[in-house]
N, CA, C and O atoms as a MOPAC input file, in Angstrom:
PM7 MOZYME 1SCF
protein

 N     83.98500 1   143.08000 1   128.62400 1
 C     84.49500 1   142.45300 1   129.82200 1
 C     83.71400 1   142.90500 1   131.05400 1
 O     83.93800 1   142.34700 1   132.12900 1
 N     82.57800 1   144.13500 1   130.93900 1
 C     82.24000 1   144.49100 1   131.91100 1
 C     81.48000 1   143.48900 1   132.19100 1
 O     80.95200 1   142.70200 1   131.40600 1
 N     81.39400 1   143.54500 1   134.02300 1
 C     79.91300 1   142.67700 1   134.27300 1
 C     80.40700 1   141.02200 1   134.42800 1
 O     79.63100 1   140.10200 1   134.68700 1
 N     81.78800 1   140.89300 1   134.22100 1
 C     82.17100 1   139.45000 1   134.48100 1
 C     82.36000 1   139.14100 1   135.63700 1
 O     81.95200 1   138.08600 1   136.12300 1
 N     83.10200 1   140.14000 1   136.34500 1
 C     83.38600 1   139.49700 1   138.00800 1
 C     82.34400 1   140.33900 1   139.20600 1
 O     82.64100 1   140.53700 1   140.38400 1
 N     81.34800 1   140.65800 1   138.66100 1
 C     80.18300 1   141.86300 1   139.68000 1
 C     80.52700 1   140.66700 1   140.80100 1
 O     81.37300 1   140.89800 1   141.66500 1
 N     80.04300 1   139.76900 1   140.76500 1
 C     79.96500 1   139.29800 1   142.37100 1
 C     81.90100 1   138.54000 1   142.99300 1
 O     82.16900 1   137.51000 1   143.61100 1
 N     82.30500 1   139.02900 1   142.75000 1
 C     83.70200 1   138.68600 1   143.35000 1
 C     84.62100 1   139.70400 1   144.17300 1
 O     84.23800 1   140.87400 1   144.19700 1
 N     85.35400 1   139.49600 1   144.59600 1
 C     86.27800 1   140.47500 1   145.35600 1
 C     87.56600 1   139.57600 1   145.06800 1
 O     87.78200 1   138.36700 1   144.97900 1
 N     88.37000 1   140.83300 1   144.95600 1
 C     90.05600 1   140.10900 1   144.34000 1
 C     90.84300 1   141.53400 1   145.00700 1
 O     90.57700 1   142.73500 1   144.94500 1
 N     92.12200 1   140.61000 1   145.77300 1
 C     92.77600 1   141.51500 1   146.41900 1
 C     94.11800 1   141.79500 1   145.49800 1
 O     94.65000 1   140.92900 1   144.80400 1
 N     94.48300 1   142.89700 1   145.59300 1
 C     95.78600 1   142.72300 1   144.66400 1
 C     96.87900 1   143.79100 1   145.40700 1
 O     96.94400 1   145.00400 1   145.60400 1
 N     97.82400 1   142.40000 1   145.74000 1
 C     98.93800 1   143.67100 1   146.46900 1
 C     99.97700 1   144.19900 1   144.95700 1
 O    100.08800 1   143.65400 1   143.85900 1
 N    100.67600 1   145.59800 1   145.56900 1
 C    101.52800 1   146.08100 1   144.93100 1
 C    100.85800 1   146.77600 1   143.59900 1
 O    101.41400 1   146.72300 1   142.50200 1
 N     99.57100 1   147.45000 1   143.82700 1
 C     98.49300 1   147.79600 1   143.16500 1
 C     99.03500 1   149.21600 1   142.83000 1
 O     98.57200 1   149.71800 1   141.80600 1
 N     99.97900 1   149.96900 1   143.56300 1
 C    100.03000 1   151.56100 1   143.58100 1
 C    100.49400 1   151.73500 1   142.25300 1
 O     99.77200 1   152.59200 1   141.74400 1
 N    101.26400 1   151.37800 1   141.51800 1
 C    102.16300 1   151.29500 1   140.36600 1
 C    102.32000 1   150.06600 1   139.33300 1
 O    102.08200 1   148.91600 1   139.70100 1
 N    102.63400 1   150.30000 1   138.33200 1
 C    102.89000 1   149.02300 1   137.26200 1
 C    102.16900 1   147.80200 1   137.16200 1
 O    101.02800 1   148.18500 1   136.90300 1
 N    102.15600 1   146.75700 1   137.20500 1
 C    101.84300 1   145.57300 1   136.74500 1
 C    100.12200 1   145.51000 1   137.75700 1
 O     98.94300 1   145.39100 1   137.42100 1
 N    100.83100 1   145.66300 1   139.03800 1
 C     99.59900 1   145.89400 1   140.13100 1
 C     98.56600 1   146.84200 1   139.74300 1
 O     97.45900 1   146.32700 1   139.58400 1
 N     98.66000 1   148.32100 1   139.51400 1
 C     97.55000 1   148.88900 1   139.01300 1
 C     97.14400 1   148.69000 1   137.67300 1
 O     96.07400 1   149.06300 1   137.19300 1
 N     97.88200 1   148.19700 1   137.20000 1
 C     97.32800 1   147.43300 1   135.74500 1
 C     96.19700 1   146.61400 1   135.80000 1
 O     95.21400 1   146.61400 1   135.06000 1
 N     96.49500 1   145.81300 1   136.90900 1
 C     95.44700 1   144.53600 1   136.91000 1
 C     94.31800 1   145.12200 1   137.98300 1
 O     93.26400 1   144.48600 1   137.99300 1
 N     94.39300 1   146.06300 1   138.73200 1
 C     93.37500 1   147.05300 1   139.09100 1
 C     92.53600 1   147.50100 1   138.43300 1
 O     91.33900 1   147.31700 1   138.64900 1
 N     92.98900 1   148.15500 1   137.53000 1
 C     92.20000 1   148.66400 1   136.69500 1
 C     91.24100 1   147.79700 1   135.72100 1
 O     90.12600 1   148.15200 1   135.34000 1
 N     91.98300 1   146.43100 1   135.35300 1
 C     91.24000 1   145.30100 1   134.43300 1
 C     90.17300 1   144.95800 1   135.05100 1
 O     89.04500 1   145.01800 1   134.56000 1
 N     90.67000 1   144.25600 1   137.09900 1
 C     89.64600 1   143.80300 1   137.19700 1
 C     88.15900 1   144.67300 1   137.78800 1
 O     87.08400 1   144.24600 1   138.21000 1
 N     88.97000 1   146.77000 1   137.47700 1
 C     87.89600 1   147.06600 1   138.28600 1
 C     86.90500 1   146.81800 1   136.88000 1
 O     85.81500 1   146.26300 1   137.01600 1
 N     87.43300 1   147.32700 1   135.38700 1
 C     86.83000 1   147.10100 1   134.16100 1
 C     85.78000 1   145.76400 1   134.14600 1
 O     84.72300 1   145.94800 1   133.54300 1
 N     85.96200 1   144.64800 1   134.66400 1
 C     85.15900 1   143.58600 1   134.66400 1
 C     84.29100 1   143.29800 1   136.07300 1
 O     83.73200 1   142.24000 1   136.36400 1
 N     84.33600 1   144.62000 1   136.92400 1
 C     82.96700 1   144.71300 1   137.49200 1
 C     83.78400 1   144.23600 1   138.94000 1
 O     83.37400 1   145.09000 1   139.72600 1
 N     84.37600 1   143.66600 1   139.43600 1
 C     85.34100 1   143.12400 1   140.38100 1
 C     85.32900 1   144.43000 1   141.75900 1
 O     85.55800 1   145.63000 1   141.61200 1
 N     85.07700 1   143.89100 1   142.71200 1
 C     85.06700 1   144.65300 1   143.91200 1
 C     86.42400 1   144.62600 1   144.03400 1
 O     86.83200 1   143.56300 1   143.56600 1
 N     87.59900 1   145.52800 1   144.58300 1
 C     88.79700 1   145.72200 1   145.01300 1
 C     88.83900 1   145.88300 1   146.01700 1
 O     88.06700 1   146.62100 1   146.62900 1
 N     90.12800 1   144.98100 1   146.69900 1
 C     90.68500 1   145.19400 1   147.66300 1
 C     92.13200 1   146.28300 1   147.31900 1
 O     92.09500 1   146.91100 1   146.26100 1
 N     93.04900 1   146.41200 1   148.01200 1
 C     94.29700 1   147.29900 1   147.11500 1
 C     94.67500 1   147.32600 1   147.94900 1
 O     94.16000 1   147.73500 1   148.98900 1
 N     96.23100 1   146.68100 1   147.70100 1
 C     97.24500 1   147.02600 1   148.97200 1
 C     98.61900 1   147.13100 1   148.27200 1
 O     99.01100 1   146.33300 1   147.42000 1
 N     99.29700 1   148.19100 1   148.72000 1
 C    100.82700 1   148.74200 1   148.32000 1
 C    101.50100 1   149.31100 1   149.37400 1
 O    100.70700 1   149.60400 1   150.26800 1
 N    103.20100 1   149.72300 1   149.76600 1
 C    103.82300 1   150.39200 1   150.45400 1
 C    103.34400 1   151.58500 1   150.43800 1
 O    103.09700 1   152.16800 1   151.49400 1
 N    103.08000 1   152.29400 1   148.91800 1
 C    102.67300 1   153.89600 1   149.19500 1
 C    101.49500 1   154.53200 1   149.26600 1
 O    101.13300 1   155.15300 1   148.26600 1
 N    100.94300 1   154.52200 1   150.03700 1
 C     99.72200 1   154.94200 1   150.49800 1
 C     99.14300 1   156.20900 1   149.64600 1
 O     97.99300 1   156.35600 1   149.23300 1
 N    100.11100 1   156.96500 1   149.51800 1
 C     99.34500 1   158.38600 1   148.51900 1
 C     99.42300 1   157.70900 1   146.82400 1
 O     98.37200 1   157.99900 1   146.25400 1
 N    100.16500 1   157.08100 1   146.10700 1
 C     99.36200 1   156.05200 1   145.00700 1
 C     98.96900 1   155.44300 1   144.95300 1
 O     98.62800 1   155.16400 1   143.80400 1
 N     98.58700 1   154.62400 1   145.90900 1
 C     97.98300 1   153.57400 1   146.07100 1
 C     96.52400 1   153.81100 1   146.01200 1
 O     95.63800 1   153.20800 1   145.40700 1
 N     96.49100 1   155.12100 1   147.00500 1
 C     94.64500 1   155.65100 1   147.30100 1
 C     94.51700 1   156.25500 1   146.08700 1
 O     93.34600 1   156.19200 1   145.71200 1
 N     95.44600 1   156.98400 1   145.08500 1
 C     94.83000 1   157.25200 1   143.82200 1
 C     94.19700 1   156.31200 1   143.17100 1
 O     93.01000 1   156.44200 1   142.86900 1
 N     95.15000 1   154.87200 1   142.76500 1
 C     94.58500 1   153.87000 1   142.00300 1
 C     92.99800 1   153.57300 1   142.72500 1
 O     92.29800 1   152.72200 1   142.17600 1
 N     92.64400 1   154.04600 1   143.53600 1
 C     91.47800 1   153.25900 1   144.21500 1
 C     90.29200 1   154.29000 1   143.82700 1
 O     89.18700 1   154.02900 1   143.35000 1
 N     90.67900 1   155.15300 1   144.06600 1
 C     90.11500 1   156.40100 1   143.47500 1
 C     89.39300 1   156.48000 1   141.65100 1
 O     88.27400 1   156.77300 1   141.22900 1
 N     90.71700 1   156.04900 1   140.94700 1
 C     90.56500 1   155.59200 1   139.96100 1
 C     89.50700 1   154.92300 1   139.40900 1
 O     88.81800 1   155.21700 1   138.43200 1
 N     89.46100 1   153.97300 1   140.16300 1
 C     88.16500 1   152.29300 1   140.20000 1
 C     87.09000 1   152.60100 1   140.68400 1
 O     87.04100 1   153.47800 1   141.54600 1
 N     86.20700 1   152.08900 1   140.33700 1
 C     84.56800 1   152.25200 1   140.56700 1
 C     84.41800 1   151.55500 1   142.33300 1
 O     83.84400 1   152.18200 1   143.22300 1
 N     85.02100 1   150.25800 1   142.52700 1
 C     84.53700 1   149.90400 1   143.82800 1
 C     85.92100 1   149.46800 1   144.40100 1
 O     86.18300 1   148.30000 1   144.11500 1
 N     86.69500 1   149.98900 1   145.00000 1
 C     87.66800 1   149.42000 1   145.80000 1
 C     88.26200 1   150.27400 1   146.80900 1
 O     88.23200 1   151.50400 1   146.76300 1
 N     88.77800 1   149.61600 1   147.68000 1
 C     89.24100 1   149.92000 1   148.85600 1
 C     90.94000 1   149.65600 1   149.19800 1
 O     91.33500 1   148.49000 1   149.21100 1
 N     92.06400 1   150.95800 1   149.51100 1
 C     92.99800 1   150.66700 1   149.49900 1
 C     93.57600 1   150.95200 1   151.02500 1
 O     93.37800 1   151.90200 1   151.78300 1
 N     94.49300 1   149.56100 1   151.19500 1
 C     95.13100 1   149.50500 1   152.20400 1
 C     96.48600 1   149.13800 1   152.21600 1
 O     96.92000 1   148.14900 1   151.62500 1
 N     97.47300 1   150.28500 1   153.18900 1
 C     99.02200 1   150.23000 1   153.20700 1
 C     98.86600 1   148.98000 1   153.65900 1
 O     98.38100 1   148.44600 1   154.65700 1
 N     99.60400 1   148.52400 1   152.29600 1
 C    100.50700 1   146.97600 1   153.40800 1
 C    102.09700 1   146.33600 1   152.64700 1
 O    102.34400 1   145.79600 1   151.56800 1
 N    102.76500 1   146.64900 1   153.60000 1
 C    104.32400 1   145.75400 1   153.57100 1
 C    103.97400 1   144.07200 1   153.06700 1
 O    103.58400 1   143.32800 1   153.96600 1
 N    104.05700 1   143.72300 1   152.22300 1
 C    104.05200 1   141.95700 1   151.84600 1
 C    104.99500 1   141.37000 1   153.17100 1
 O    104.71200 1   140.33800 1   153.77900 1
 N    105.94000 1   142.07600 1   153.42000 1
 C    107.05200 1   141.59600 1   154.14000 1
 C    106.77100 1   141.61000 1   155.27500 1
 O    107.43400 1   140.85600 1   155.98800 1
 N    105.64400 1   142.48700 1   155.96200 1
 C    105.15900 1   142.48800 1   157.44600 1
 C    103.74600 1   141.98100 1   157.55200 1
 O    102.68600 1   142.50900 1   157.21800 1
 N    104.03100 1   140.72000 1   158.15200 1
 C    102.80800 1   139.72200 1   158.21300 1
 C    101.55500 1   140.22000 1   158.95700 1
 O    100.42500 1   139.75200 1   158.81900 1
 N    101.90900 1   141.22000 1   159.75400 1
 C    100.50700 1   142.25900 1   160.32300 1
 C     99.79200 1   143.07600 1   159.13700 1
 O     98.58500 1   143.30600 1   159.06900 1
 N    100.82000 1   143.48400 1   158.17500 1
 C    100.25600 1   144.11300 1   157.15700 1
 C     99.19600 1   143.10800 1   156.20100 1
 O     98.12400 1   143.32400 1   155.63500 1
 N     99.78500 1   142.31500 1   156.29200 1
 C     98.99300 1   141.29100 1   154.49700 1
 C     97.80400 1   140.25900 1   155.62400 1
 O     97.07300 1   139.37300 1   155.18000 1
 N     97.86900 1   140.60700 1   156.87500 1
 C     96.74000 1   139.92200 1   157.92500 1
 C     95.24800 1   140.76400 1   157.75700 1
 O     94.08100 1   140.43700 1   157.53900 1
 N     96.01100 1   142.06600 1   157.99500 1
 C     94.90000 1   143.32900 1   157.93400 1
 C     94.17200 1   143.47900 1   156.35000 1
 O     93.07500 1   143.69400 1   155.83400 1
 N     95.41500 1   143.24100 1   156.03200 1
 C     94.92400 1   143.58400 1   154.17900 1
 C     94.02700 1   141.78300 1   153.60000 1
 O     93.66600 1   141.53300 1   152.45000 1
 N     93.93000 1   141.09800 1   154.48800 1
 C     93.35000 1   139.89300 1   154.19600 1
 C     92.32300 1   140.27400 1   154.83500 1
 O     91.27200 1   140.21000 1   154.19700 1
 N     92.26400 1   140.67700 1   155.95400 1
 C     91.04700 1   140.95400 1   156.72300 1
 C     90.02000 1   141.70800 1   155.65600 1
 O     89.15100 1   141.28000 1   154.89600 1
 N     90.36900 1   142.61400 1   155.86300 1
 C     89.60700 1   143.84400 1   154.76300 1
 C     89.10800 1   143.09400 1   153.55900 1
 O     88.01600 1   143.29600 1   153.02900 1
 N     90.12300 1   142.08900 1   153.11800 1
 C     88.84000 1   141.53200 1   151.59400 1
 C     88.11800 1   140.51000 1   152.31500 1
 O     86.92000 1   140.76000 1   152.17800 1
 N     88.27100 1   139.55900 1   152.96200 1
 C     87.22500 1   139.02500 1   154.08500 1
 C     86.14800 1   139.30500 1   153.91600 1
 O     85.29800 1   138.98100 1   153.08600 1
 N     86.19300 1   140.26900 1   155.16800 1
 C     84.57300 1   141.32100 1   154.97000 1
 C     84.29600 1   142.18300 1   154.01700 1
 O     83.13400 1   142.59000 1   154.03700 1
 N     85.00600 1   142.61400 1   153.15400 1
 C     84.25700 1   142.81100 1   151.49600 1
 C     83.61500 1   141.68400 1   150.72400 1
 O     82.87900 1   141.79100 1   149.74300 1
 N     84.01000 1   140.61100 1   151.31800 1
 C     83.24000 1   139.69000 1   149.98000 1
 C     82.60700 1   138.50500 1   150.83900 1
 O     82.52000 1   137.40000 1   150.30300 1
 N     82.02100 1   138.74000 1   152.55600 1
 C     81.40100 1   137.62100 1   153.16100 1
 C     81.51600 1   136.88000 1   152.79900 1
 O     82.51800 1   136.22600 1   153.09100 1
 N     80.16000 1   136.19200 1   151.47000 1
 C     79.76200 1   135.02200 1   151.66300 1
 C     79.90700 1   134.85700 1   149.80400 1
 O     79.22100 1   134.02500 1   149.21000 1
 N     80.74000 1   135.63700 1   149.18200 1
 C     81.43100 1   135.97800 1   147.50400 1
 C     82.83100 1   134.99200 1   147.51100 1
 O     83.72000 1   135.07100 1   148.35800 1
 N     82.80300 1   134.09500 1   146.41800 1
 C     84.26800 1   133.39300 1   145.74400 1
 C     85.48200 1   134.71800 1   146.51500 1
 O     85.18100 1   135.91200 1   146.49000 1
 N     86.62800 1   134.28000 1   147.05800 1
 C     87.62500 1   134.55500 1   147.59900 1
 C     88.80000 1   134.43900 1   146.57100 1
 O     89.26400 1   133.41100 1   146.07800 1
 N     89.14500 1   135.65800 1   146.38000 1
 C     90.91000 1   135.76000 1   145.41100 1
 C     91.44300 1   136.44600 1   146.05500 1
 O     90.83800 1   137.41300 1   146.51900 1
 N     92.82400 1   136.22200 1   146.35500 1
 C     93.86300 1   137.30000 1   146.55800 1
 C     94.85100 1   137.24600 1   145.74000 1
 O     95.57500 1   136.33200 1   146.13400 1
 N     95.49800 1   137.96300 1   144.35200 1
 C     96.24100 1   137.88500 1   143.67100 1
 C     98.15000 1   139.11800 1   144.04600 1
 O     98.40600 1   140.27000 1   143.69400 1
 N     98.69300 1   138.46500 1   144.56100 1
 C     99.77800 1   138.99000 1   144.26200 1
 C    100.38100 1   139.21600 1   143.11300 1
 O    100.07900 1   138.42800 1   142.21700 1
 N    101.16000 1   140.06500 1   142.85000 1
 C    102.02000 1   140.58300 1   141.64200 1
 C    102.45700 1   138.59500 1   141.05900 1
 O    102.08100 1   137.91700 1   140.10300 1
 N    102.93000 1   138.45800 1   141.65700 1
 C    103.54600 1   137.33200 1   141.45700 1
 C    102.96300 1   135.20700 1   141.18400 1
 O    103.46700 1   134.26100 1   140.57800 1
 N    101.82700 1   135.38200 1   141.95700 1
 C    101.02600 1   133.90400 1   141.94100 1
 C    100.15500 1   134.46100 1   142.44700 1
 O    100.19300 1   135.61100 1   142.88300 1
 N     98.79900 1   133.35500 1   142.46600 1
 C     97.88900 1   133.10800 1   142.67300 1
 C     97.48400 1   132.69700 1   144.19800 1
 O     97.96100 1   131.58300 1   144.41500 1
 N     96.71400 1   133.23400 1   145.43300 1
 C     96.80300 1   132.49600 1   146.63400 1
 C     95.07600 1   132.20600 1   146.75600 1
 O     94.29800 1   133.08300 1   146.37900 1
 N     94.68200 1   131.18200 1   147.19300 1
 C     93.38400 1   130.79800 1   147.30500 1
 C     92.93200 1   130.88000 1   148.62600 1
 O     93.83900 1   130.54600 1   149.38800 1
 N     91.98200 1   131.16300 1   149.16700 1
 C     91.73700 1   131.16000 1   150.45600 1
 C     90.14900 1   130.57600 1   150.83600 1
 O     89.20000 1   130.75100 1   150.07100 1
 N     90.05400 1   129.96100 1   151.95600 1
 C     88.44600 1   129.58000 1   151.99300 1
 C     88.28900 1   129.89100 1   153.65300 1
 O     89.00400 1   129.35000 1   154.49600 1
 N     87.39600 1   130.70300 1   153.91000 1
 C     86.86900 1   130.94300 1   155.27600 1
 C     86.87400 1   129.68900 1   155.66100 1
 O     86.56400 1   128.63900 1   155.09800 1
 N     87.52900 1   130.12000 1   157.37300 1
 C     87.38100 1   128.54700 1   158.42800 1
 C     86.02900 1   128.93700 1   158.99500 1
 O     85.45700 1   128.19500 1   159.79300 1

């Protein structure tokens, strides 16, 4: 699986624990630049730690300043790279204006 997503960036909230650092870890396994965003900041920066290329940022889903900043941040990780942001829950697509 390595070497499948080298040129992508995929954000994944709720990354600190369970299902979220699960899929952290898969997509750091398939080469995938990380974004990482969770409430707890001291597991959260482990899981990131963990991964070969990612970057973790506190963010509340529920506080729209949080998941703005934490959008920001994969933004400029992946310029001019295919755009994912995967929540625990669905799929959100995004395309630079």
């Amino acid at each position: 699986m390595e070497g499948q997503l080298d040129d992508k960036v995929i954000c994944i909230t709720g990354a600190s624990r369970g299902l979220g650092a699960a899929m952290a870890y898969a997509f750091d396994a398939a080469g995938a630049t990380l974004v990482l965003g969770a409430r707890n900041q001291q597991e959260l920066s482990q899981v990131a730690a963990d991964c070969r290329n990612a970057v973790a940022v506190r963010c509340d889903v529920r506080d729209s300043v949080d998941v703005n900043a934490l959008v920001q941040v994969a933004v400029w990780r992946s310029m001019d790279r295919r755009r994912r942001c995967l929540p625990r829950t669905s799929t959100w697509w995004w395309t630079p204006t």
